[in-house]
Backbone as a chain_set.jsonl record, in Angstrom:
{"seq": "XXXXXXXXXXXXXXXXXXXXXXXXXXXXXXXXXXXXXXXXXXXXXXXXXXXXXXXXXXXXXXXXXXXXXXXXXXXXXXXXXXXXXXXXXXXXXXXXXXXXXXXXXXXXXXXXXXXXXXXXXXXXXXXXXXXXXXXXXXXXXXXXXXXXXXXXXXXXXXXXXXXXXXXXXXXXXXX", "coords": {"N": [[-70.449, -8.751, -68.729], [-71.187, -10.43, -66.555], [-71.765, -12.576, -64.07], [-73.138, -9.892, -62.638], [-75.35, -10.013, -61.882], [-78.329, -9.455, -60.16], [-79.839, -11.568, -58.59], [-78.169, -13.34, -58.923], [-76.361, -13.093, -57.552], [-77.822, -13.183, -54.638], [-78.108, -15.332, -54.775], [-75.828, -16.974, -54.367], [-74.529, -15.904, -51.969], [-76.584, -17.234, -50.363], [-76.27, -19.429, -50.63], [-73.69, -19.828, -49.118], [-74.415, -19.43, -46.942], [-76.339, -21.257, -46.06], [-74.302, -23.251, -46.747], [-73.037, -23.163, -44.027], [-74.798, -23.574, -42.249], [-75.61, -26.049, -42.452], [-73.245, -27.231, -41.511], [-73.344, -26.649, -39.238], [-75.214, -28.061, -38.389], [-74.792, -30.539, -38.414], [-72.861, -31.089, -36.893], [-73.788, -30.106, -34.438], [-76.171, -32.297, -34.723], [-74.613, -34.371, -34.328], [-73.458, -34.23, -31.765], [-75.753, -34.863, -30.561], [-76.513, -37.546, -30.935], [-73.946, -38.62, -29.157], [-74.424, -37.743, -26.829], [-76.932, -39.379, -26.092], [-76.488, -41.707, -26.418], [-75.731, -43.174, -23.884], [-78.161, -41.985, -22.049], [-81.165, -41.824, -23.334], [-83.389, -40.586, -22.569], [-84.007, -37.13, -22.07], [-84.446, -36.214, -19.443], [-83.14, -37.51, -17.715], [-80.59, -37.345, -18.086], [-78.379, -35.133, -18.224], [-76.081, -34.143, -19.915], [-77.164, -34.536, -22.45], [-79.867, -32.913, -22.268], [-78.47, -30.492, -22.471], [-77.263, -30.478, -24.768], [-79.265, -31.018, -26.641], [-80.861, -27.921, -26.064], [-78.676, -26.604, -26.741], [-79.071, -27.338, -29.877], [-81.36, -26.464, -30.785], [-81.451, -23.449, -30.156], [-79.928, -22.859, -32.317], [-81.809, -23.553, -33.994], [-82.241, -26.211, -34.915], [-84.393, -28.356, -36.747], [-86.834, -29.828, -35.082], [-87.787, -32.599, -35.295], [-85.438, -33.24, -36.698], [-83.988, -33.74, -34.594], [-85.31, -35.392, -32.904], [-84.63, -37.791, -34.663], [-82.509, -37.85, -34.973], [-82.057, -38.731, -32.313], [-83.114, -41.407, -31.902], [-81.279, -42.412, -33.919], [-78.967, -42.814, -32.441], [-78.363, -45.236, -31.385], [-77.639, -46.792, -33.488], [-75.649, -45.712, -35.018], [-72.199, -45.582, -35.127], [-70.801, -44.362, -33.643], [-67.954, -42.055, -32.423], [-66.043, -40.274, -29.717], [-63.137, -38.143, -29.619], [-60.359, -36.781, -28.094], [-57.838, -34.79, -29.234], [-54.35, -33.411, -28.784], [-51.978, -31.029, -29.424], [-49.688, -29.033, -30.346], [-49.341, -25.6, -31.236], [-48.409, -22.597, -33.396], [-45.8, -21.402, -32.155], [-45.198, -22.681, -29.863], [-48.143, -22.73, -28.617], [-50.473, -24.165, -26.986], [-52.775, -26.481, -28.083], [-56.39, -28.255, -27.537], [-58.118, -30.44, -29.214], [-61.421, -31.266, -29.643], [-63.439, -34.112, -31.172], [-66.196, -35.224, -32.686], [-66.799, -38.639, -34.132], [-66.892, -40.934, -36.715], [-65.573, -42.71, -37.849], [-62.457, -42.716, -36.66], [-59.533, -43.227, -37.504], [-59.776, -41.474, -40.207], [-60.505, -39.327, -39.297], [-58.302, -38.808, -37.407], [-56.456, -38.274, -39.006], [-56.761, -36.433, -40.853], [-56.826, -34.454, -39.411], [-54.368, -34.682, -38.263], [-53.11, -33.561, -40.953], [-54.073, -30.99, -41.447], [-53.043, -30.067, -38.901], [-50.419, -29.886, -40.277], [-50.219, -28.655, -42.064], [-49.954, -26.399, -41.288], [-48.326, -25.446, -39.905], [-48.441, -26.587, -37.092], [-47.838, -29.169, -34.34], [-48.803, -32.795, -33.687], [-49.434, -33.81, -31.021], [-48.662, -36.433, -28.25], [-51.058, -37.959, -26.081], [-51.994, -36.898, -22.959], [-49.974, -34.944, -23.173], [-50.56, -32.097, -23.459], [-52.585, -31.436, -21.39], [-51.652, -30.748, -19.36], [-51.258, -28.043, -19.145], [-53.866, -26.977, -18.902], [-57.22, -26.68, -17.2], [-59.633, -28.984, -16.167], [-62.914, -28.89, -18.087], [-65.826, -27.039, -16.968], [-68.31, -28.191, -16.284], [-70.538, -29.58, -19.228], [-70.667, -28.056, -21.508], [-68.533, -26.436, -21.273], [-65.426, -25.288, -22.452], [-62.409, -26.236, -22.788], [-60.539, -24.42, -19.418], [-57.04, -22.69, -19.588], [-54.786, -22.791, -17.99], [-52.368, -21.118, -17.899], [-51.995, -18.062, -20.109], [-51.001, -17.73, -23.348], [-49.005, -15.615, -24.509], [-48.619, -14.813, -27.519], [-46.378, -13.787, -30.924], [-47.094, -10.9, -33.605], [-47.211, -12.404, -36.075], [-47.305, -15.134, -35.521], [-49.782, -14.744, -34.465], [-51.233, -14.422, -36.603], [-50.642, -16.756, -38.245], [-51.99, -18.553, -35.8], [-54.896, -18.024, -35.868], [-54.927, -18.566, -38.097], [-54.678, -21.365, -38.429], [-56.894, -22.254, -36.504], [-59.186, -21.597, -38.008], [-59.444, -23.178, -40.207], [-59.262, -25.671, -38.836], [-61.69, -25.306, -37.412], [-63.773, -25.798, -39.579], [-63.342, -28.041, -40.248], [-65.902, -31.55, -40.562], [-66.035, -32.772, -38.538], [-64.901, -32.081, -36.291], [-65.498, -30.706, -32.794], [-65.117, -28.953, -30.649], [-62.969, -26.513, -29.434], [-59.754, -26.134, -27.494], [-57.738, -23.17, -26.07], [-54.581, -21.834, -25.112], [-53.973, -20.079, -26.439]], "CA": [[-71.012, -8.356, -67.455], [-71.393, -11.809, -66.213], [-72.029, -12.246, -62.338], [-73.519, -9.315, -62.094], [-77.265, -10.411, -61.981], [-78.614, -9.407, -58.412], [-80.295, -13.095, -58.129], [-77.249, -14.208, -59.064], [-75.54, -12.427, -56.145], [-78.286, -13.491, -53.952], [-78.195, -17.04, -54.648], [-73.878, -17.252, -53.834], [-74.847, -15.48, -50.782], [-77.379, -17.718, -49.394], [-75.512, -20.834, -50.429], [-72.982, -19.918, -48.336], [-75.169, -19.53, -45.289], [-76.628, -22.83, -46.299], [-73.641, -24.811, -46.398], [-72.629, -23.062, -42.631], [-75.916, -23.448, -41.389], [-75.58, -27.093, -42.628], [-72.294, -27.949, -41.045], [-73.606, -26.425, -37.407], [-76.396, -28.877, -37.883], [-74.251, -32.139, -38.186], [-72.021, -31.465, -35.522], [-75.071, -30.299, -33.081], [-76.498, -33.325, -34.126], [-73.658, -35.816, -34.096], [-73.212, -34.112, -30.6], [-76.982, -35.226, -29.877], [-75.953, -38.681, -30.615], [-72.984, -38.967, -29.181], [-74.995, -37.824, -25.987], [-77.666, -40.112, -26.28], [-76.165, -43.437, -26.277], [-75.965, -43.536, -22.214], [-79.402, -42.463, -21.586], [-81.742, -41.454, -24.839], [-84.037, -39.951, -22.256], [-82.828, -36.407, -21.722], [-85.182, -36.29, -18.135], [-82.395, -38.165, -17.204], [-79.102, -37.598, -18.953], [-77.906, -33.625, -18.553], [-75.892, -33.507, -20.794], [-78.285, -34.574, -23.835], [-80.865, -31.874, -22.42], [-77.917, -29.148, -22.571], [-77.443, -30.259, -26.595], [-80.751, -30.253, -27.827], [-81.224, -26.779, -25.808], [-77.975, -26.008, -27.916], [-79.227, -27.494, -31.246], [-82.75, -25.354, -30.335], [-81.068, -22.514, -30.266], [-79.607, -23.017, -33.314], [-82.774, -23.312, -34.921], [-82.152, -27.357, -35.727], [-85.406, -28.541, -36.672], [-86.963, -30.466, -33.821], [-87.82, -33.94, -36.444], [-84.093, -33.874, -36.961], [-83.508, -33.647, -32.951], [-85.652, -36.696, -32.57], [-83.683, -39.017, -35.617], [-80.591, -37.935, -34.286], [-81.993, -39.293, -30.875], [-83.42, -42.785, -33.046], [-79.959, -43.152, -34.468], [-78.142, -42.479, -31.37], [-77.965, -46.73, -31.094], [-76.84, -48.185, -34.539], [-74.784, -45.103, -35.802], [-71.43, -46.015, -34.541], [-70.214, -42.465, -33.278], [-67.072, -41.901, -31.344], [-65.544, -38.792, -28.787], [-62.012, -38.256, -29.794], [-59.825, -35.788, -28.098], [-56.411, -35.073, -29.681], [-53.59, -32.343, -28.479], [-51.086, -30.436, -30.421], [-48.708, -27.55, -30.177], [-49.377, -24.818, -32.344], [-47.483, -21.853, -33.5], [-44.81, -20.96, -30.503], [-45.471, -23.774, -28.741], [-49.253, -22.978, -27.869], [-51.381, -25.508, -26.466], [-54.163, -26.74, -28.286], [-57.144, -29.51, -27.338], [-59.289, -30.473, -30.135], [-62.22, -32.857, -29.166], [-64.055, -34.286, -32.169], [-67.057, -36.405, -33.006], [-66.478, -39.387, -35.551], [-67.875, -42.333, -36.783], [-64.0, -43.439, -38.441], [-61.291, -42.207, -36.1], [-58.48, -43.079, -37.824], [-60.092, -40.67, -40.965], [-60.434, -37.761, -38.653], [-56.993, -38.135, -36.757], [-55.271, -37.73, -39.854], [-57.527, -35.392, -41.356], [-56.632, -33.566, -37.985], [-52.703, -34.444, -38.295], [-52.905, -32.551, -41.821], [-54.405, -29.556, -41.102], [-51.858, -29.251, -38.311], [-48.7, -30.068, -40.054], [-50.232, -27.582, -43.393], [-50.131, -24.458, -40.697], [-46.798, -25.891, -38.563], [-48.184, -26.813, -35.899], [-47.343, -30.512, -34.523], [-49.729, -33.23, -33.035], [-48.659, -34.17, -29.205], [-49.094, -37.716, -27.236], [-51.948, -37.754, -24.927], [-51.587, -36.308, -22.345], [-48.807, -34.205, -23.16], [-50.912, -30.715, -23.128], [-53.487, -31.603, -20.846], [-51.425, -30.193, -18.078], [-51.823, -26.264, -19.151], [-55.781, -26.734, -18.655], [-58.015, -26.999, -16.081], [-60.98, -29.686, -17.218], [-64.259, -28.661, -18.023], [-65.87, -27.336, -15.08], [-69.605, -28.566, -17.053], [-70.676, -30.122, -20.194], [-70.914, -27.069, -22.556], [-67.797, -25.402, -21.128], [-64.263, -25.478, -22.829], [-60.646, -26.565, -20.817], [-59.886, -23.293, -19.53], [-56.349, -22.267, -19.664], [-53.841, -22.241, -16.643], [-51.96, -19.192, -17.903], [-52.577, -17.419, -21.412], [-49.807, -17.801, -24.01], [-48.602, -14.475, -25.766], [-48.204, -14.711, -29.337], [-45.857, -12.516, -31.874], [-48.484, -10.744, -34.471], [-46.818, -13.023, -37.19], [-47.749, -16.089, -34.829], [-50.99, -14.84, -33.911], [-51.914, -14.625, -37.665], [-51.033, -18.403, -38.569], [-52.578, -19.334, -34.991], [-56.159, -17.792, -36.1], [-55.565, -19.694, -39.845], [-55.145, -22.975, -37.978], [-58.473, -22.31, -36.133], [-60.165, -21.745, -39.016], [-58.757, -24.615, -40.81], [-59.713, -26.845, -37.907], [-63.591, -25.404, -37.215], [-64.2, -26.182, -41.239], [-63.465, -29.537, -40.46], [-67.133, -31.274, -39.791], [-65.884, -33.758, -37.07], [-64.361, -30.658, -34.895], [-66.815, -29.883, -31.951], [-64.592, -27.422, -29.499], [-61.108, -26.327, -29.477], [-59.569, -25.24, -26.493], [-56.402, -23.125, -26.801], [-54.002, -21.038, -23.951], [-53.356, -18.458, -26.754]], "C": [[-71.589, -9.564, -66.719], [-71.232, -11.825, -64.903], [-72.343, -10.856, -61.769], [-75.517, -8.813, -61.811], [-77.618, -9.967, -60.238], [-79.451, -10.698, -58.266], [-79.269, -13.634, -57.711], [-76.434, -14.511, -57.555], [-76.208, -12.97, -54.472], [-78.263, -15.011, -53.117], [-76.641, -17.567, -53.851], [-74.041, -16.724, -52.882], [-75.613, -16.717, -49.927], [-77.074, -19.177, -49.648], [-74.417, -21.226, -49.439], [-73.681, -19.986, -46.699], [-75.591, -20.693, -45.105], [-75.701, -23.288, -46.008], [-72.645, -24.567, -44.565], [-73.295, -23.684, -41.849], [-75.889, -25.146, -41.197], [-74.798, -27.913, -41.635], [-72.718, -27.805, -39.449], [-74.404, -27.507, -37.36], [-75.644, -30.409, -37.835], [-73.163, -31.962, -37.518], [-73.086, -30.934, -34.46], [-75.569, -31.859, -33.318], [-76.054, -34.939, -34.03], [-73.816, -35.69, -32.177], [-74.214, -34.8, -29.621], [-76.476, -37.123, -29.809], [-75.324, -39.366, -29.644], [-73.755, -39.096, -27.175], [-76.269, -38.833, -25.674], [-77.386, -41.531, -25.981], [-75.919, -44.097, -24.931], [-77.095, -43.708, -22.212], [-80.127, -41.57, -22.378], [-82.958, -40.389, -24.136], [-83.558, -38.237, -21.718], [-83.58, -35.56, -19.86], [-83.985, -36.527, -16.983], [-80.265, -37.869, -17.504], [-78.803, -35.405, -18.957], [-77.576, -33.299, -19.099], [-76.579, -33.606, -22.262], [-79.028, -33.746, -23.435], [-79.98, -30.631, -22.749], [-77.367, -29.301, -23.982], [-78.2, -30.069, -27.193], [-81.29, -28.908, -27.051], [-80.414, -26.031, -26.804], [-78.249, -26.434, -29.407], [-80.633, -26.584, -31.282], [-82.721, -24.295, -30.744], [-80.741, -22.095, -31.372], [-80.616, -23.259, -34.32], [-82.665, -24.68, -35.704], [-83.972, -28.082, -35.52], [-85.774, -29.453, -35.567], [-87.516, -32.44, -34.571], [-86.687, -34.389, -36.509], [-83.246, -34.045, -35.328], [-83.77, -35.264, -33.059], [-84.972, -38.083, -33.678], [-83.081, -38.85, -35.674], [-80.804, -39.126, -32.613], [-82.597, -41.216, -31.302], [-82.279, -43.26, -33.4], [-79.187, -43.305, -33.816], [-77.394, -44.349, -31.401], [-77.206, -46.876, -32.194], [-76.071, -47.456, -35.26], [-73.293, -45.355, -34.636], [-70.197, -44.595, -34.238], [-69.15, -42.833, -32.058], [-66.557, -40.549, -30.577], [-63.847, -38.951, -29.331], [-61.354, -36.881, -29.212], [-58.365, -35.874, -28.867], [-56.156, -33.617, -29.201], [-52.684, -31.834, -29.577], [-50.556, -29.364, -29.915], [-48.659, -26.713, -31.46], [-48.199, -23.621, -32.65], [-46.767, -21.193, -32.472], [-45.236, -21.837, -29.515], [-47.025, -23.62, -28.036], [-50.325, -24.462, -28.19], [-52.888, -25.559, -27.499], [-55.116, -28.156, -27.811], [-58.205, -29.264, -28.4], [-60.049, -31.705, -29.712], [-63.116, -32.69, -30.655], [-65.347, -35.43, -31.926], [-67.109, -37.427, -34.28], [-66.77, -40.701, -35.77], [-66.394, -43.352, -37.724], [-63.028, -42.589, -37.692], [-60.425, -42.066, -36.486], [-58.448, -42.061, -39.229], [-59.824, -39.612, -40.291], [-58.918, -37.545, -37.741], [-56.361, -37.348, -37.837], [-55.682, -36.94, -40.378], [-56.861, -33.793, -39.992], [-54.917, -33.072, -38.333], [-52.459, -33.168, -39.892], [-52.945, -31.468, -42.098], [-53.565, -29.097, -40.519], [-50.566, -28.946, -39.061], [-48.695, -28.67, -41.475], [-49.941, -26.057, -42.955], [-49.545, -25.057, -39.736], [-47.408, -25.993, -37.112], [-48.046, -28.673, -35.781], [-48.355, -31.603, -33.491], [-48.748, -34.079, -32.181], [-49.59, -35.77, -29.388], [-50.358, -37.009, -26.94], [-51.649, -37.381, -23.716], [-50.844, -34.999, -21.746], [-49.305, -32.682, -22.879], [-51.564, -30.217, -22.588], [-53.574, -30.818, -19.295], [-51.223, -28.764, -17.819], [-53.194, -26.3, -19.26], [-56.182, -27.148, -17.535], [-59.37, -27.436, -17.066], [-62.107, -29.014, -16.878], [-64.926, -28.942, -16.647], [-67.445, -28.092, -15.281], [-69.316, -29.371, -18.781], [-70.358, -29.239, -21.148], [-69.804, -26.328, -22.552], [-66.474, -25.857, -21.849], [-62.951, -25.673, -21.773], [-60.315, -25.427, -20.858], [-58.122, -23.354, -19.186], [-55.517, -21.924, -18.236], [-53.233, -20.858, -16.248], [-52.083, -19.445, -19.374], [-51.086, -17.757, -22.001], [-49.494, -16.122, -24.928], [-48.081, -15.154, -26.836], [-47.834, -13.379, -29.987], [-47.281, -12.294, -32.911], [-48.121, -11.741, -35.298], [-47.622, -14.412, -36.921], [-49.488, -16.097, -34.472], [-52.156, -15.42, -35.37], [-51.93, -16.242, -37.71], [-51.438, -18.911, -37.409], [-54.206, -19.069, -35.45], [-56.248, -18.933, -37.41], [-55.79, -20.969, -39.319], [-56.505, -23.153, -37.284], [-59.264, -22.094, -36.732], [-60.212, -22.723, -39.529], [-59.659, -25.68, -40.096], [-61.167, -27.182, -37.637], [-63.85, -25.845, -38.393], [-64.432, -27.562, -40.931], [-65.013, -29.873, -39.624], [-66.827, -31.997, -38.552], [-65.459, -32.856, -36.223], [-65.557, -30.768, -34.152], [-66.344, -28.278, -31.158], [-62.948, -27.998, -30.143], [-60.588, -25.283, -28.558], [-58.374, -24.544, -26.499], [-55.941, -22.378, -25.102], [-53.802, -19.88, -24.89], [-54.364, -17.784, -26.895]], "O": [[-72.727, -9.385, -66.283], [-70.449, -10.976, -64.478], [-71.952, -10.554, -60.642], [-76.323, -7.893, -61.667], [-76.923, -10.355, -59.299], [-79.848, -10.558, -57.109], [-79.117, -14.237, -56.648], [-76.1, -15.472, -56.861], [-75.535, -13.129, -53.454], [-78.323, -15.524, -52.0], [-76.526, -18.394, -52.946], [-73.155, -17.332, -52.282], [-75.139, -17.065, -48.845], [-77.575, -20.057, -48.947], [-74.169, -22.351, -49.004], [-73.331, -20.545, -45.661], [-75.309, -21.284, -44.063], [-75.763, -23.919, -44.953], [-71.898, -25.392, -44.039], [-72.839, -24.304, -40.888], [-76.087, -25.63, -40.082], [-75.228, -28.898, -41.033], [-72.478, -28.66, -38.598], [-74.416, -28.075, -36.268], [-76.112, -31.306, -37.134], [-72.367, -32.898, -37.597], [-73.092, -31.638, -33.45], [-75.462, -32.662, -32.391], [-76.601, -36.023, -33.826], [-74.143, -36.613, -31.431], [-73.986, -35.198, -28.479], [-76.18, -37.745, -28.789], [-75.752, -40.427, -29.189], [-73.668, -40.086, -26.449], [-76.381, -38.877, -24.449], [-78.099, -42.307, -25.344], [-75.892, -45.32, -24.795], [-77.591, -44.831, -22.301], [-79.808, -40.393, -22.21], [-83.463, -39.512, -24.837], [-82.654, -38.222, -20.882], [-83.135, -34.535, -19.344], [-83.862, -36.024, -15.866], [-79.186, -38.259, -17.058], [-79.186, -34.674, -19.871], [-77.99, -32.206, -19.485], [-76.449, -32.705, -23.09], [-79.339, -33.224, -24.506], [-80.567, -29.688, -23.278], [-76.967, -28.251, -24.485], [-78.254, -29.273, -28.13], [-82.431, -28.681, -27.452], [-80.866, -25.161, -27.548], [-77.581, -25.81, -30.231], [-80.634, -25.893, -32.3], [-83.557, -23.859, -31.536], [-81.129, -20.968, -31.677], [-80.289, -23.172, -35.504], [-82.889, -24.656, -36.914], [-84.575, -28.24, -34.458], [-84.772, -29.927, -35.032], [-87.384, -33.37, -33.775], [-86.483, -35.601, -36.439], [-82.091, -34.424, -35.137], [-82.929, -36.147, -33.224], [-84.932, -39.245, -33.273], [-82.403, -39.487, -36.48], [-80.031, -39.924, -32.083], [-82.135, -42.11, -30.594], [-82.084, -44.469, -33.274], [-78.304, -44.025, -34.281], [-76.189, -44.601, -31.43], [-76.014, -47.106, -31.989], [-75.573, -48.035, -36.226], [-73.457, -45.284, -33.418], [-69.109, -44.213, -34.669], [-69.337, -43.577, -31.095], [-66.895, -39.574, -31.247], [-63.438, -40.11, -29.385], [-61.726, -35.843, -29.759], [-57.834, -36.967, -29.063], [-57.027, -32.752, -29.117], [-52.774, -32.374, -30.68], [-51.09, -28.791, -28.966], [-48.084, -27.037, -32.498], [-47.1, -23.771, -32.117], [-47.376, -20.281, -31.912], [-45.596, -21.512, -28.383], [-47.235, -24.266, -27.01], [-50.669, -25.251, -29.07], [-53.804, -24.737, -27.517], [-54.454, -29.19, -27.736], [-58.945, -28.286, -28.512], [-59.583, -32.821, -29.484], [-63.424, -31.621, -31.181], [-65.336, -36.314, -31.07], [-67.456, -36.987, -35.377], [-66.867, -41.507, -34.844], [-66.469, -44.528, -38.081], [-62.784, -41.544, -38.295], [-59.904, -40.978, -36.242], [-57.316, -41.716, -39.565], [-58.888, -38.898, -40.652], [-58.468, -36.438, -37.443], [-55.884, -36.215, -37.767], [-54.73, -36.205, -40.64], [-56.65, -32.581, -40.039], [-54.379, -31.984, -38.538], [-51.769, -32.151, -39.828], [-52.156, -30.859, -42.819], [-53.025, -28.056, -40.891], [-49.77, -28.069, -38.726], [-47.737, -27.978, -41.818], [-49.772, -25.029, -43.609], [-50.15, -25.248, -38.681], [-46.859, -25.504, -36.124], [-48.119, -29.405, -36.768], [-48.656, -31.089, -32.414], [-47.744, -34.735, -32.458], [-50.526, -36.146, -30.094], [-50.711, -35.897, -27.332], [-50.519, -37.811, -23.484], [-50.906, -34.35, -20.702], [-48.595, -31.992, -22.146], [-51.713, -28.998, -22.662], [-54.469, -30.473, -18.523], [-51.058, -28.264, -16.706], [-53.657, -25.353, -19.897], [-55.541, -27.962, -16.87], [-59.928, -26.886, -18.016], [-62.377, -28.595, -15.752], [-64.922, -29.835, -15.8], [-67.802, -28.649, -14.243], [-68.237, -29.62, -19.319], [-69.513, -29.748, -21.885], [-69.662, -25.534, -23.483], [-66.412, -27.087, -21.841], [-62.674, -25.399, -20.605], [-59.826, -24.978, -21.895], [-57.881, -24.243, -18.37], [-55.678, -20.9, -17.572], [-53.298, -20.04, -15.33], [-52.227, -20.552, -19.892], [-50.139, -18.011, -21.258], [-49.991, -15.868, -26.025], [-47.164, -15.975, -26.865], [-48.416, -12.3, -29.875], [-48.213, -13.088, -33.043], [-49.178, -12.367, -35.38], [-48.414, -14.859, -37.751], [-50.222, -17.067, -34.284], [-53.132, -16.169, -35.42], [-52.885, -16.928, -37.347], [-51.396, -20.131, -37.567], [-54.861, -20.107, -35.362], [-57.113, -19.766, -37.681], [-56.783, -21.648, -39.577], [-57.175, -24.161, -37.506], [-60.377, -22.305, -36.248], [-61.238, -23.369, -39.313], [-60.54, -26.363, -40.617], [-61.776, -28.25, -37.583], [-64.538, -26.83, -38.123], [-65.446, -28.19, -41.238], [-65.46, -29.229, -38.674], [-67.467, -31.723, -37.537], [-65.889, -33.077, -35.09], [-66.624, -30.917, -34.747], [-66.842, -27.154, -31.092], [-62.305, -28.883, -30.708], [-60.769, -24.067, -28.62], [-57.537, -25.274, -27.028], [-56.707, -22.367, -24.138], [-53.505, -18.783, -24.417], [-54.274, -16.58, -27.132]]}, "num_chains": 1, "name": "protein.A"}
């Protein structure tokens, strides 16, 4: 009768919330970073006041706000967008935060190629979106893509796949 301790049950429960709760907190506060390195004051800088309202929200302690905003200088953080075509040809934009680029492309390229979809040029898918009309908002979608159910399934696995990863921030799709 082994795993059936109610601690036990408790504890595998709230590890898992832990290591979610964890991953929201180092991409909110890579994001704080990443915002930061223009202008550290966020009086000044919009979009750093509209991350730490979103790391806030999120319940990221406000100690770890401010030594995300301390490290903002000598941690060597980058913006990376990359495109791809997912199952039936839909459009995806993944923007990431990363402190080794060429780690997270391919980390990126693998995920796609493990759930068929295929990583595009630059550019190449940029032209079914309309850009962010704000900081916080995603590329909306020119026109919507229908997907078969078969398609829709492995398009949801690849978006799971992809949020797991911690360098992901957004992912914009047409399907």
């Amino acid at each position: 009768m082994s795993g059936h301790n109610k601690w036990k049950q408790i504890k595998h429960k709230k590890e898992a919330v832990d290591k979610k709760r964890g991953q929201l907190f180092v991409k909110l506060l890579n994001a704080v970073r990443i915002a930061a390195k223009d202008e550290p004051n966020s009086d000044f800088n919009p979009r750093l006041r509209t991350v730490i309202e979103k790391a806030k929200k999120a319940h990221v302690p406000q100690e770890n706000i401010e030594r995300a905003l301390k490290q903002s200088d000598n941690k060597n953080l980058e913006e990376v967008v990359v495109e791809a075509y997912g199952p039936a040809g839909s459009a995806i934009i993944i923007e990431a935060i990363t402190d080794n680029t060429n780690r997270t492309i391919n980390e990126i390229k693998n995920i796609l190629s493990d759930y068929g979809a295929k990583f595009a040029e630059q550019g190449s898918v940029r032209w079914a979106f309309l850009p962010p009309s704000n900081i916080d908002t995603l590329w909306q979608p020119k026109f919507k893509q229908e997907l078969s159910l078969k398609d829709q399934q492995k398009f949801n696995e690849l978006i799971e796949a992809l949020e797991e990863q911690n360098d992901v921030q957004k992912i914009s799709t047409n399907a």
